[in-house]
C-alpha positions in Angstrom: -13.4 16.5 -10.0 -14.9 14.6 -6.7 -12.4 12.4 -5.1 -12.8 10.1 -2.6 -10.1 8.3 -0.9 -10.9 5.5 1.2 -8.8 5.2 4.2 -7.4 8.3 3.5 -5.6 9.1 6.8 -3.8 6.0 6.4 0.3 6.6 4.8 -0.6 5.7 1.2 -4.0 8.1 1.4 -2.6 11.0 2.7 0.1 11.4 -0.3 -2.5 10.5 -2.7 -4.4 13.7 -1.0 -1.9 15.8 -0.6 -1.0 15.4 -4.7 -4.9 15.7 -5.3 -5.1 18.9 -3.8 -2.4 19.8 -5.4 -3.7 19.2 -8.8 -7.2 21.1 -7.8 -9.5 18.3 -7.2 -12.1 18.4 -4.3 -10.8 15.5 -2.2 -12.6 13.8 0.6 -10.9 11.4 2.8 -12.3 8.7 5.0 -10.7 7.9 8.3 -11.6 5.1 10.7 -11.7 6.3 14.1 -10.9 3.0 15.8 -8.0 2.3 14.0 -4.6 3.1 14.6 -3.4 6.7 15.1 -1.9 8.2 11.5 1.4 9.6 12.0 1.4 12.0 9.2 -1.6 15.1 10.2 -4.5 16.0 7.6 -3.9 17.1 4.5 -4.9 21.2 3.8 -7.5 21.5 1.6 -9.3 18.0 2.0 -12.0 16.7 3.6 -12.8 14.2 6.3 -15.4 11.9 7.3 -15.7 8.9 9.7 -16.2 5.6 8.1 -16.3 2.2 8.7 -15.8 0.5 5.4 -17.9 -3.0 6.7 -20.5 -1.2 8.0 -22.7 -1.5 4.1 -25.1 1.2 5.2 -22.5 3.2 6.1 -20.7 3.1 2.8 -23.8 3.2 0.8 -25.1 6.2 2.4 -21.3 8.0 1.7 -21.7 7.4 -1.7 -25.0 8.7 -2.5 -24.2 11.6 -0.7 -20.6 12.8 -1.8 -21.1 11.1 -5.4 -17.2 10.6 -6.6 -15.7 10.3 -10.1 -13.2 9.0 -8.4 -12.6 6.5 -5.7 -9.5 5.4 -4.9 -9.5 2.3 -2.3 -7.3 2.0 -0.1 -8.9 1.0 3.1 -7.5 -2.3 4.2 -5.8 -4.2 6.9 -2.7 -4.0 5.5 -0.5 -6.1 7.6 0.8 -9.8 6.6 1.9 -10.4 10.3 -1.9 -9.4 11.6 -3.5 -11.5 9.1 -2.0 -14.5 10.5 -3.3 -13.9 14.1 -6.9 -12.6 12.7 -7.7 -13.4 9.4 -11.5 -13.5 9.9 -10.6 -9.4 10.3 -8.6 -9.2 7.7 -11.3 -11.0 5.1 -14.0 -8.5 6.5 -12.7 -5.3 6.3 -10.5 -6.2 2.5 -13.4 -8.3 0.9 -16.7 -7.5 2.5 -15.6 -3.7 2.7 -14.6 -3.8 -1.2 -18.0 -5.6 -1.9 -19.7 -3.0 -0.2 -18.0 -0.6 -1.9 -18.3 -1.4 -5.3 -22.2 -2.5 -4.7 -22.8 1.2 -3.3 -21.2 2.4 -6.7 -22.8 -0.1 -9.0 -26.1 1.7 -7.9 -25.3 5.3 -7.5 -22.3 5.9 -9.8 -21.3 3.3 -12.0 -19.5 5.7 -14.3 -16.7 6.4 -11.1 -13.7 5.7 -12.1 -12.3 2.7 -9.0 -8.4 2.4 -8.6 -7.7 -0.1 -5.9 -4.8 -0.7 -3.8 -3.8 -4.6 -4.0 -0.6 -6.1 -3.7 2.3 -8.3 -4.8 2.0 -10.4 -2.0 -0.9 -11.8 -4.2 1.9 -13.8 -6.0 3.2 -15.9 -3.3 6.7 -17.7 -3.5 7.2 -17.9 -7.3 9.3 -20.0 -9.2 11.0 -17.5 -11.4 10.8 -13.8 -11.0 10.4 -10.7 -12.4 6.8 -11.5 -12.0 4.4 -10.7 -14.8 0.4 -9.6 -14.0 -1.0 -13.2 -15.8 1.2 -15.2 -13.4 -1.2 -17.5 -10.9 -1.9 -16.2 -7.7 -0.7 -18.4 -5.1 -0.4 -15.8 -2.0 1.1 -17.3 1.3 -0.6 -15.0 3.7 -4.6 -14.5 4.8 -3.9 -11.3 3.7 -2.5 -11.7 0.4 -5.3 -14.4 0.0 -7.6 -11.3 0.5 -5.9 -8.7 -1.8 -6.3 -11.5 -3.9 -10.0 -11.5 -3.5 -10.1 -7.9 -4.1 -8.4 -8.0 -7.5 -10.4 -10.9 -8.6 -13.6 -8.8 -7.3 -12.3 -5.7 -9.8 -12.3 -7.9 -12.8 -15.6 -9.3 -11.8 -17.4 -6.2 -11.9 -15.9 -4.8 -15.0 -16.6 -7.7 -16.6 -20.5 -7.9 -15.4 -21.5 -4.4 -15.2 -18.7 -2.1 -17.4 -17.6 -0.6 -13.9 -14.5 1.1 -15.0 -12.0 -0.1 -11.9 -8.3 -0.8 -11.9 -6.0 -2.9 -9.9 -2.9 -1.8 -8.6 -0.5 -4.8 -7.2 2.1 -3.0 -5.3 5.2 -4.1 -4.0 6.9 -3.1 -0.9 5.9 1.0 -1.2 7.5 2.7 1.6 8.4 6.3 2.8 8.3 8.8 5.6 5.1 7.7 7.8 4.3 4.9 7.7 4.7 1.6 10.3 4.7 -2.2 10.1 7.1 -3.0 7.0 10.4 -4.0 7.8 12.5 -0.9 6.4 11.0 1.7 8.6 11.0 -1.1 11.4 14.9 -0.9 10.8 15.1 3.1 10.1 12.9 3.5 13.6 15.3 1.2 15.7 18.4 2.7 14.5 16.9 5.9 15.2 16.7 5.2 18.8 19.7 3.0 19.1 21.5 6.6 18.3 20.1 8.5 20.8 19.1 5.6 24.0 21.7 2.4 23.1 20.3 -0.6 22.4 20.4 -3.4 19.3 18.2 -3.8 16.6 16.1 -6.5 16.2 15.8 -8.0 12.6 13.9 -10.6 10.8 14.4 -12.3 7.6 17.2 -10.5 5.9 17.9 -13.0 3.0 14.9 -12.0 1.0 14.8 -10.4 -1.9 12.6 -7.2 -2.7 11.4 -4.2 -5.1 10.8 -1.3 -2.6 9.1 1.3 -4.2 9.4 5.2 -3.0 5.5 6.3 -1.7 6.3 9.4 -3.7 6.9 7.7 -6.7 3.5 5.6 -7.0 0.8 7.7 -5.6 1.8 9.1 -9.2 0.8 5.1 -10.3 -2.7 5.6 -9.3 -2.9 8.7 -11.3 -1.5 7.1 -14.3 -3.5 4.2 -14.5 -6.8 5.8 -13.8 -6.0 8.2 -16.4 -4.3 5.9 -18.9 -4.8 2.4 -18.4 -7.8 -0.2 -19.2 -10.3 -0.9 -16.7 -10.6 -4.1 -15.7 -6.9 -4.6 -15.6 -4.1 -5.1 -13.5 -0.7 -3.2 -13.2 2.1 -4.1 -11.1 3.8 -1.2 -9.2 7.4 -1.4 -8.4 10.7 0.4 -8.9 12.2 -2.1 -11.1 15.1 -2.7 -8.9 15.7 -5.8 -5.9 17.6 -5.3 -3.0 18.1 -8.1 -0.4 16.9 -6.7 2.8 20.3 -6.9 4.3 21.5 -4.6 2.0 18.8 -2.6 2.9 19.8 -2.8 6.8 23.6 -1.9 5.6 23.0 1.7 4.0 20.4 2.6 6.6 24.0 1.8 9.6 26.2 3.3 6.9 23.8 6.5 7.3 23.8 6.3 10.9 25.5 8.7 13.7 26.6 5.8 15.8 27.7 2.6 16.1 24.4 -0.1 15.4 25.0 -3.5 16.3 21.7 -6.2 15.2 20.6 -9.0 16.0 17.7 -11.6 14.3 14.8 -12.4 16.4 12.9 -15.0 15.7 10.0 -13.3 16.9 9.8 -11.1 13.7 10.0 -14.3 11.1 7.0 -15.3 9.5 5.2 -18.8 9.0 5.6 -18.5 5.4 7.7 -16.2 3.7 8.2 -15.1 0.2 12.0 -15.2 -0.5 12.7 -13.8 -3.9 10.0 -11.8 -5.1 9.8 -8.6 -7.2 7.5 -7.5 -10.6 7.9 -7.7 -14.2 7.0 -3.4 -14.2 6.6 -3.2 -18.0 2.8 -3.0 -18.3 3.1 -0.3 -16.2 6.0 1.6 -17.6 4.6 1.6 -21.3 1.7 3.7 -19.3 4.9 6.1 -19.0 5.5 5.1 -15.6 9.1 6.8 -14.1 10.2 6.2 -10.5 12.3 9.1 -9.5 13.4 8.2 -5.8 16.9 6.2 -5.4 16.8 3.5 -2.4 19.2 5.6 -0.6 17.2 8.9 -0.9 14.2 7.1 0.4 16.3 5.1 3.1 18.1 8.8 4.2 14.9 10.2 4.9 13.4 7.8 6.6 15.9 7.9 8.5 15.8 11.5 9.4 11.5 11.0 10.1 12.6 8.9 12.6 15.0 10.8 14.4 12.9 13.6 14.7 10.5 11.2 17.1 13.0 9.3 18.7 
C-alpha cells in the first residue's frame, strides 16, 4: 500500500512512519524545508520529498505522481500561541493547504483513503465536559478556528464527491520529540534546571486536560482509516484529565534535584480553555485501547530531555 504522510518529519508524522514501515507499507513523507528543524531523524525505510503544502501546483503535481491510497494529513501550524500573533499564516497553510490537498485528490485519486489530523481545541471553553463529536464548535483560538475549517472541509467533500476522509480531533497528544505544548515545556526546563540551576517558568496550571501518549494514537489513525466511516469525526484522547499542576508535580517528583517554579505571565494565553477533555466512546467502540500511563509518558520525556540538556 502507497502512503503519504503530509508533514511527515514533523513529531506526530514520524511515529505514524515509523509504525507504517513497520507494518510493510511504502511510506513517503513530506517535509517542509523552511520550517522548523525536527528533533527526532528520518525514519529507515521511508521516503522524503520537499513540499510546501500552499504551493497548489506543488501539491497537485505530488499527487499525480506518487498516487497514495493513503494520505494522512498532518501538515499544519500547529501552535495556539503562533496563531494568535499570525493567523493569516495559520489559515493558509491549515485551510488553503487542506483545499489544495483534497482538490489534487478529488482529481487524481478520489478512492485514497484521507485521515486528517484536527483537534479538540475545535471545541472551545465548553459548558460541560466529557465532550461529545456533535457538540458545536466554538474554538477560542485562530488556530482552532482553522482545525475547525479543516474538519468542516472533510465532511464537505465526503458529502459532495464520496471522498472517503476522516477526522481525527485530538487532544493534548504528547511524547518524546516534540516542542511547543506545555508538558514537554515543563519536562525540558526541569531538565536543565538539573544540570545548570535555574526556575521553571509556568503558565496556566489550573486547567484541566486529556493528554494522550503519541504512541498510543498514531494507532488512532490506523484504526479509523481502517474501521471507521468516512465522513466522520472521532475524538482522540486517553479518557483520563489531569490538571496541569498535577502534571508539573510528577514530572519534580521524577526529578534528580530540587525544582523550584514560578508562573509567568508571559506563557498565559488571551483566551484559554479551562476544563476541557473528550467524550472517547465513538472511538473506543472502534476498539480503541491507550496503553501509556501519564507517568510512563511523563518519565520519558523526561529522560529525552536530559539527554540534550
Amino acid at each position: 500500500m502507497k502512503i503519504l504522510i503530509t508533514g511527515g518529519t514533523g513529531f506526530i508524522g514520524h511515529y505514524l512512519a515509523a509504525h507504517e514501515v513497520g507494518r510493510g507499507h511504502e511510506v513517503l513523507c513530506t517535509r517542509y524545508e523552511g520550517g522548523q528543524l525536527p528533533l527526532l531523524p528520518e525514519v529507515r525505510g521511508a521516503m522524503y520529498q520537499h513540499l510546501d503544502i500552499t504551493e497548489k501546483k506543488s501539491v497537485e503535481k505530488l499527487i499525480a505522481q506518487f498516487k497514495p491510497d493513503v494520505v494522512y494529513h498532518l501538515a499544519a501550524q500547529a501552535y495556539p500561541v503562533i496563531s494568535w500573533k499570525d493567523p493569516e499564516m495559520t489559515f493558509t497553510v491549515n485551510v488553503l493547504g487542506t483545499i489544495y490537498l483534497f482538490e489534487s485528490l478529488r482529481r487524481e485519486n478520489s478512492a485514497a483513503q484521507v485521515v486528517v489530523a484536527c483537534s479538540g481545541a475545535e471545541y472551545g471553553d465548553r459548558v460541560t465536559s466529557p465532550i461529545r463529536e456533535e457538540s458545536v464548535l466554538r474554538p477560542l483560538s485562530p488556530y482552532g478556528v482553522s482545525k475547525a475549517t479543516q474538519d468542516m472541509l472533510v465532511y464537505q467533500y465526503y458529502r459532495s464527491y464520496g471522498m472517503r476522509l476522516f477526522s481525527l480531533r485530538l487532544f493534548g497528544t504528547t511524547g518524546p520529540g516534540k516542542t511547543g505544548d506545555a508538558v514537554n515545556d515543563f519536562a525540558r526546563q526541569i531538565a536543565i534546571a538539573e544540570r545548570n540551576g535555574g526556575e521553571v517558568k509556568v503558565g496556566n496550571l489550573s486547567a484541566v486536560r486529556d493528554i494522550s501518549d503519541v504512541r498510543d494514537v498514531i494507532k488512532a489513525f490506523t484504526l479509523v482509516r481502517e474501521a471507521g466511516q468516512p465522513g466522520e469525526a472521532y475524538n482522540v484522547g486517553s479518557g483520563r484529565q489531569i490538571e496541569m499542576r498535577k502534571v508539573l508535580e510528577i514530572l519534580i517528583k521524577l526529578s534528580k534535584e530540587e525544582i523550584v517554579y514560578h508562573v509567568d505571565e508571559n506563557l498565559l494565553r488571551p483566551a484559554d480553555e479551562q476544563v476541557i477533555y473528550p467524550d472517547t466512546s465513538k472511538i473506543n467502540a472502534l476498539g480503541y485501547r491507550p496503553e501509556f500511563s501519564i507517568e510512563r509518558t511523563l518519565s520519558d520525556l523526561l529522560e529525552f530531555w536530559r539527554a540534550r540538556s
